[in-house]
N, C-alpha and C positions, 0 to 999 in steps of 0.2 A: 478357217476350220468349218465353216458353213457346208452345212450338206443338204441339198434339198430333197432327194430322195429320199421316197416314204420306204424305211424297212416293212417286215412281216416281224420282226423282233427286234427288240435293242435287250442287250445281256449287262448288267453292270457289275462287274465282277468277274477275274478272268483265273480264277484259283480251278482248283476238279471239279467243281460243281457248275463254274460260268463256263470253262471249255468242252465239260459235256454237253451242257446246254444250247453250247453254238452246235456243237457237231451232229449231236440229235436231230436239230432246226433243219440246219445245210443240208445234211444227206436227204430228209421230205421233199425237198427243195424251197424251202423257204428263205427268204434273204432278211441274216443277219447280221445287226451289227454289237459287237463285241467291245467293251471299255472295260479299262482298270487303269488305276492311279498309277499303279508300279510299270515297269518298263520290261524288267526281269521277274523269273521266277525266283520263288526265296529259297535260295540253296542249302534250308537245313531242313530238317523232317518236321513235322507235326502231324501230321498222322499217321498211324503206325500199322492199321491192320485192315485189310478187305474180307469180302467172303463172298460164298460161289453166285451169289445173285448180280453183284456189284462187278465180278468177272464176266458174267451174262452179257451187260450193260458193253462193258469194253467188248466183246465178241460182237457186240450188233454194230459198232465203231468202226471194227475192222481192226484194233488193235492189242487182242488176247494174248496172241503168241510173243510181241513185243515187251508187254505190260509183264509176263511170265518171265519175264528173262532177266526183273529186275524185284522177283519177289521169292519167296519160301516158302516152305507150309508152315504151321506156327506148329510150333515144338508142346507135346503136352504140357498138364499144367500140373502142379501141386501146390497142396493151398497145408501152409504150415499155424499150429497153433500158440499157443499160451507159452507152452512150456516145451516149444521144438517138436511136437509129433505130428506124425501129419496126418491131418482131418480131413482132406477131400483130395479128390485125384482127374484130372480128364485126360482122356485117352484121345488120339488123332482118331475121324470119322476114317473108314476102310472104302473102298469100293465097290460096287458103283456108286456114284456119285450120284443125286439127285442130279442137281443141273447143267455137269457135264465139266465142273471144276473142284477141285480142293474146296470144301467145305468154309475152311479156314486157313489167311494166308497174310506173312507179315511182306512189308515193299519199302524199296525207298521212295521216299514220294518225291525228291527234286527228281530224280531219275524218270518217273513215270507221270508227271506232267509233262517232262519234254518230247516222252513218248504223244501224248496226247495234242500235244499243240503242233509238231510237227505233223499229225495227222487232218486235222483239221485245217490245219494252212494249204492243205490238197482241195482243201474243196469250194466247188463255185459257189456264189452268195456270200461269201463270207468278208466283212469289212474288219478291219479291228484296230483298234485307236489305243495306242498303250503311252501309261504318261500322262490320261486324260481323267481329266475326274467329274463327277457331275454335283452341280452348284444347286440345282431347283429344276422341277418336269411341274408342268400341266397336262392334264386330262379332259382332254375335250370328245365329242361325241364316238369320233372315228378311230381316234388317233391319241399320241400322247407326246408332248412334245418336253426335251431333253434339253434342258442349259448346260452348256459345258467348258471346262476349262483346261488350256491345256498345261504344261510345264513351264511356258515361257510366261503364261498368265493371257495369253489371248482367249478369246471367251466365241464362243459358237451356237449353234442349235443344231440339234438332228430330231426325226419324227420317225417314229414306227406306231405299228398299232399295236402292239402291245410289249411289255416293258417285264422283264424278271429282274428281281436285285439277289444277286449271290455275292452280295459286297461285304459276307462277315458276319460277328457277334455286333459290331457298331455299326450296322449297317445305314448308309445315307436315304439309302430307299427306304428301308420301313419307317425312318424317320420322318421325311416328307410324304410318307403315304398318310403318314398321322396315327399306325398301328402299334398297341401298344404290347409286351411281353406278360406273359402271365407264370409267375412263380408254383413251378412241381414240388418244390420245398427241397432241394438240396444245397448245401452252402459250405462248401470244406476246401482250407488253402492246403495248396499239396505243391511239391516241387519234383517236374521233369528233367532227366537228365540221359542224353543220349551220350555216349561212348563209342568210339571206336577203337575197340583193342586192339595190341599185337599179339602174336604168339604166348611168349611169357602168361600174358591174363587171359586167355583163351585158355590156356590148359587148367587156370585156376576156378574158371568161373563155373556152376551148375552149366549139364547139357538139357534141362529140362527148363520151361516158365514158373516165376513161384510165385505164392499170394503171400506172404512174410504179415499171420494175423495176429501181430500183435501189439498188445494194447499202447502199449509206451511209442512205437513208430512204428503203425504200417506201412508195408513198403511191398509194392508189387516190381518185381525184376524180367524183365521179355527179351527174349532172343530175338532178333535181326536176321535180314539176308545178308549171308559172311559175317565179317566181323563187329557189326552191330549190336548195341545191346544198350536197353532202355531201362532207368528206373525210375518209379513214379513213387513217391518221399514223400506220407502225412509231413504237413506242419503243426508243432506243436502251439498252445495257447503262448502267445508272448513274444514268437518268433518273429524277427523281421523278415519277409520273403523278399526283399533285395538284398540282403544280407548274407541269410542263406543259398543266394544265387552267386555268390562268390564263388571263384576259383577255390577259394583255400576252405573254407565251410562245405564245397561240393564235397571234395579231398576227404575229407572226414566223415561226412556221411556213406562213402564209400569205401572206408576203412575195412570194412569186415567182409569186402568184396575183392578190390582192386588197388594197388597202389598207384600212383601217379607215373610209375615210370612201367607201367602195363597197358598202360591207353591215353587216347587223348581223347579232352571233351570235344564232341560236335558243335554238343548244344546243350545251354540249362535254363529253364526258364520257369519262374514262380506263375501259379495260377491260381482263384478260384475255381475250384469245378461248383456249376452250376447245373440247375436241371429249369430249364425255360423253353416255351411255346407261344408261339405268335396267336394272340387274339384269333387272327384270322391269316389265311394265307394268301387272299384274294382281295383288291381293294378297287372294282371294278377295272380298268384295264392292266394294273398293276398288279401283282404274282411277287412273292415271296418263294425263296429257296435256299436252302445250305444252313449255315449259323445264322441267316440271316433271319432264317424262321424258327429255330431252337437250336437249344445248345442242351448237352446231357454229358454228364460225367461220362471217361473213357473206360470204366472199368470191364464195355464188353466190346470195346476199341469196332464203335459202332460213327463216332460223331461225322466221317466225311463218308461213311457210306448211307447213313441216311441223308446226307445233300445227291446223293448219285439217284437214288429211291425217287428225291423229288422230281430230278430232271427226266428221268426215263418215263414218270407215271403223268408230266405233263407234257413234254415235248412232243409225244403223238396227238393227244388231245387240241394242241396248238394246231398242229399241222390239219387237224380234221378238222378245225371251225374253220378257220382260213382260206381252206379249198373247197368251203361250202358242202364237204359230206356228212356234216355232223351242225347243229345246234351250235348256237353259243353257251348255251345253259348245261353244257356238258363240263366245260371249264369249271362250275362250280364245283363237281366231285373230286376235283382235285387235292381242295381245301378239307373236304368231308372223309376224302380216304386218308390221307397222310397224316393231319392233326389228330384223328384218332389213333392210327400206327406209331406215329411218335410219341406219343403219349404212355400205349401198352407199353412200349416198348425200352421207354424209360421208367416205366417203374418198375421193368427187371431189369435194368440196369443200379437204380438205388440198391436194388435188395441185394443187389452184389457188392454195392459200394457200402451199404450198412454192414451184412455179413465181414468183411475184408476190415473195413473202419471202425468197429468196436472199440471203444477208447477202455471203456470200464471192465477194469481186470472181472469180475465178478459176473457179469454178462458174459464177455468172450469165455469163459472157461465155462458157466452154460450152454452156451454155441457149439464147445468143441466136445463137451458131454455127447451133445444129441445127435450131432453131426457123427458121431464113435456109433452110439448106440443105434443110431439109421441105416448105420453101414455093419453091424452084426457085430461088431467088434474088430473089424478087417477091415481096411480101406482098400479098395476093388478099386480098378478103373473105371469110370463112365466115359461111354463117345459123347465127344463135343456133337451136340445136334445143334441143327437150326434152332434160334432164337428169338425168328419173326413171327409174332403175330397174324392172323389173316387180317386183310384188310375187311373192316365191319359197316362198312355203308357207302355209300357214291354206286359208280356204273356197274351192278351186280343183279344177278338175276332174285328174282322176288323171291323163287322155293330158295333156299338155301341149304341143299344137298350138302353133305362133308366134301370138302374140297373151295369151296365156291369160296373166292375171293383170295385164293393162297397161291403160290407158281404155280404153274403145269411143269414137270421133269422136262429135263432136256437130256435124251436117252443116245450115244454113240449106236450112228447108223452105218449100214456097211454101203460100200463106198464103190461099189462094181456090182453089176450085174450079172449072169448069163447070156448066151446066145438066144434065150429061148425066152429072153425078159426076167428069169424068173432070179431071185439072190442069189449068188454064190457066194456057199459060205468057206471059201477053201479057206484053210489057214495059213496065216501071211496077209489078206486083203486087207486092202485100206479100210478106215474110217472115218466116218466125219462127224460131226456135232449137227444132231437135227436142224438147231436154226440156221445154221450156214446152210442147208440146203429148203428151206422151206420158209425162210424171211422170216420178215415184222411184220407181216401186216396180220390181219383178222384170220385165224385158223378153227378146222373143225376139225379135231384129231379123233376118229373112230375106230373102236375095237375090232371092226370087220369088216368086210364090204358090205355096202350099204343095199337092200331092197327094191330103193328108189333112187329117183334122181334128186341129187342133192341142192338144197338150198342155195341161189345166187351169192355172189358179194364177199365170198369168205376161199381159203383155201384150204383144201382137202387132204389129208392127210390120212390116208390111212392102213395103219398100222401092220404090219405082214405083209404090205405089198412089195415089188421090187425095188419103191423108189423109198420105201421106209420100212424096210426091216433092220432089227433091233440086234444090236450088238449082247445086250446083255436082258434082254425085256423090260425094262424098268417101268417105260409108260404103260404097257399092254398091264403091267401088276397093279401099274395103280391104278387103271379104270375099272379092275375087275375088284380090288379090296371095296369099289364106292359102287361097284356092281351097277356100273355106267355103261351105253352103248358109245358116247360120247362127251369131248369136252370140248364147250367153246370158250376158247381161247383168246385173248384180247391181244392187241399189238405188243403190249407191257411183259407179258407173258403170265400174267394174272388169270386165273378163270370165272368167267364172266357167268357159267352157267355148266350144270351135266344137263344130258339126255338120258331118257330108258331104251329108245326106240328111235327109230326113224322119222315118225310121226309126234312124238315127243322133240326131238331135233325142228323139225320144220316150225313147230309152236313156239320153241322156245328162242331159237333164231329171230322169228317175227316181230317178238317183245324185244329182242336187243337194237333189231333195228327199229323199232318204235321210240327208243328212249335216246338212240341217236341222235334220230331225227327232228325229236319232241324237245332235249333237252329235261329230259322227265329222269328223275332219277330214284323215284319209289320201287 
């Protein structure tokens, strides 16, 4: 099992977050190598829900259209009170889409990791050791070297220069990195249980998602693509959660939903939800990713798209020090953007899970007072909006204009031209999603054409021309609500910076690639 070629990566961990990570790597062209203990992927769901950023991610993959064909949009939500009336309500987001996908969208996840590793197993670089586990790495100046062992117990080395562990909530890499977990203060056992109905409990069950807040057992219920469907079960003080994870204790906590001969379990399984961040996410050549760097309750069914976040927002940065376009010192904002986004990002997810988990009769019907009283007396739909935070520090430009550090839209562009270059908008034309025709890499997406000649180094985009005119306008409204001539755009699809002007563009360009190149991230 000896391998003496030096990777550009070793991934350990081969769940969504270790196989986007290779695929990320591979497609740069970086050459890596891929481990996980298991052999197979695990064929029952645990996570349960995506959203249009985390689609982006698969769109830069090459595997959107696939991943869609094993997902749904999530069905609105009602969030039920005290005493059965219902206090909050979310409505599906309408279109246009910000980023050129369903906002919000539930999947089967064995299904769509086989989509993803069959895609990945397309491309060159790519080594991967399944069945293999790793025993102990050292860190030496260049490189990091891998002890490993396989299934039959023989034992190996491999050496790359730089190492991610997406190996989990128990993960072996943070362990031997020697990082430790720092407590968000969430701490509540709850029990998941997936179903697959038939007919019969399909006609019986809610066609909507519910938040069931009440005090004696909260219990949130989620629709699936097809016959799917998820409930996530407070435990109460005293309960045993292996017990509770029986067949026949499921059965009964399902009574007021499903009988036994309506569906069959998938899947049940007792958890703490916890709310935990890694010290750090970087331990000099070492990189932390997925659970392996936090864990957060599911209540905004966020936990494996922020492992997606981490891969997409370090995988280009890998690929730029690597090929020597970028600093090493640019690696460090990876730790500086993420661990603050996960962080915001979990304390709206608490404040959803405190809301939802209210134990004390007395509180929760204060809750659903104000909750009544905020809403006039009528509970109105609200759209599910985005949830994300912007990113608050790392590779970001110094002014911090509105927008800086949030997506850039990814606006459906039309897909044909005229004879004469110029769009044709007849009706019937194709479309396509901006980034399938204008990449990953570094863009300068501009409200008109430009004065001057534009800035090296980046790609140009701009906006009403024939090669990107706008199906719906989305991005042209957003540069005009920030009353931008321009947005530079990072490979992540993050913005790195606005312009006013052209001249303002050419400035502001100069400092990004200064802090590339510097590794400078003020």
């Amino acid at each position: 099992m000896q391998d003496d070629a030096l990777f550009d990566v070793a991934v350990i961990g081969y769940g969504p977050a270790g196989v986007l990570a290779t695929g990320l790597l591979a497609q740069r062209g970086l050459r890596v190598l891929a481990i996980d203990r298991d052999t197979a992927i695990y064929d029952k769901p645990r996570a349960f829900a995506l959203d249009h950023e985390v689609m982006r991610v698969f769109q830069e993959l090459g595997v959107a259209e696939p991943v869609l064909a094993h997902a749904a949009p999530f069905t609105p939500s009602e969030y039920y009170g005290v005493d059965g009336q219902l206090i909050k309500c979310f409505s599906t987001a309408q279109p246009p889409y910000p980023y050129g996908f369903q906002p919000a969208l539930v999947f089967n996840q064995p299904a769509v990791e086989a989509v993803l590793r069959e895609r990945v197993a397309t491309l060159p670089g790519v080594t991967l050791r399944l069945g293999t586990r790793l025993s102990s790495l050292r860190q030496g100046l260049q490189d990091v070297t891998l002890d490993l062992v396989d299934a039959t117990g023989e034992t190996g080395q491999a050496r790359a220069r730089w190492l991610i562990g997406c190996d989990g909530a128990s993960s072996t890499v943070r362990s031997l990195a020697g990082i430790a977990l720092e407590d968000l203060g969430f701490d509540q056992p709850w029990l998941v249980v997936d179903v697959i109905a038939n007919a019969r409990g399909l006609a019986r069950l809610p066609r909507t998602s519910l938040q069931i807040c009440e005090p004696q057992r909260p219990t949130t219920y989620l629709i699936g693509p097809g016959a799917h469907r998820r409930w996530e079960i407070a435990l109460n003080e005293g309960e045993d959660p292996q017990h509770m994870a029986r067949d026949e204790q499921v059965w009964q906590l399902l009574s007021r939903w499903l009988a036994p001969d309506e569906g069959h379990l998938w899947r049940q399984a007792s958890y703490r939800f916890h709310a935990l961040v890694a010290q750090r996410f970087r331990q000099g050549r070492v990189f932390l990713a997925g659970d392996a760097a936090h864990q957060q309750p599911p209540f905004l069914g966020q936990g494996m798209c922020q492992g997606v976040r981490d891969v997409a927002n370090l995988a280009w940065k890998l690929a730029a020090v690597t090929s020597g376009q970028a600093h090493e010192g640019l690696l460090d904002s990876y730790g500086l953007e993420r661990k603050a986004h996960v962080i915001a990002l979990t304390t709206a997810i608490k404040g959803i899970g405190e809301l939802v988990g209210e134990r004390d009769p007395v509180r929760a019907r204060a809750r659903d007072a104000r909750l009544l009283a905020e809403s006039g007396g009528s509970i109105r739909p609200q759209t599910r909006q985005s949830v994300q935070p912007a990113l608050a520090a790392g590779l970001l430009a110094q002014r911090r204009d509105e927008g800086v550090g949030t997506l850039f839209p990814q606006p459906w562009l039309l897909d044909d031209t005229g004879k004469d270059g110029s769009a044709d908008t007849t009706p019937g034309r194709g479309l396509l999603r901006m980034d399938d025709r204008f990449g990953r890499n570094w863009r300068l997406v501009l409200a008109r054409p430009p004065g001057r000649a534009l800035p090296a180094g980046a790609d140009a985009i701009v906006l009403g021309s024939a090669r990107a005119s706008e199906a719906d306008g989305l991005a042209a409204r957003w540069l005009a609500q920030r009353q931008a001539f321009a947005a530079i755009v990072r490979p992540d699809h993050y913005v790195w910076g606005l312009a006013r002007d052209e001249e303002d563009l050419a400035a502001q360009w100069a400092a990004c690639q200064h802090g590339l190149k510097n590794g400078d991230m003020r």
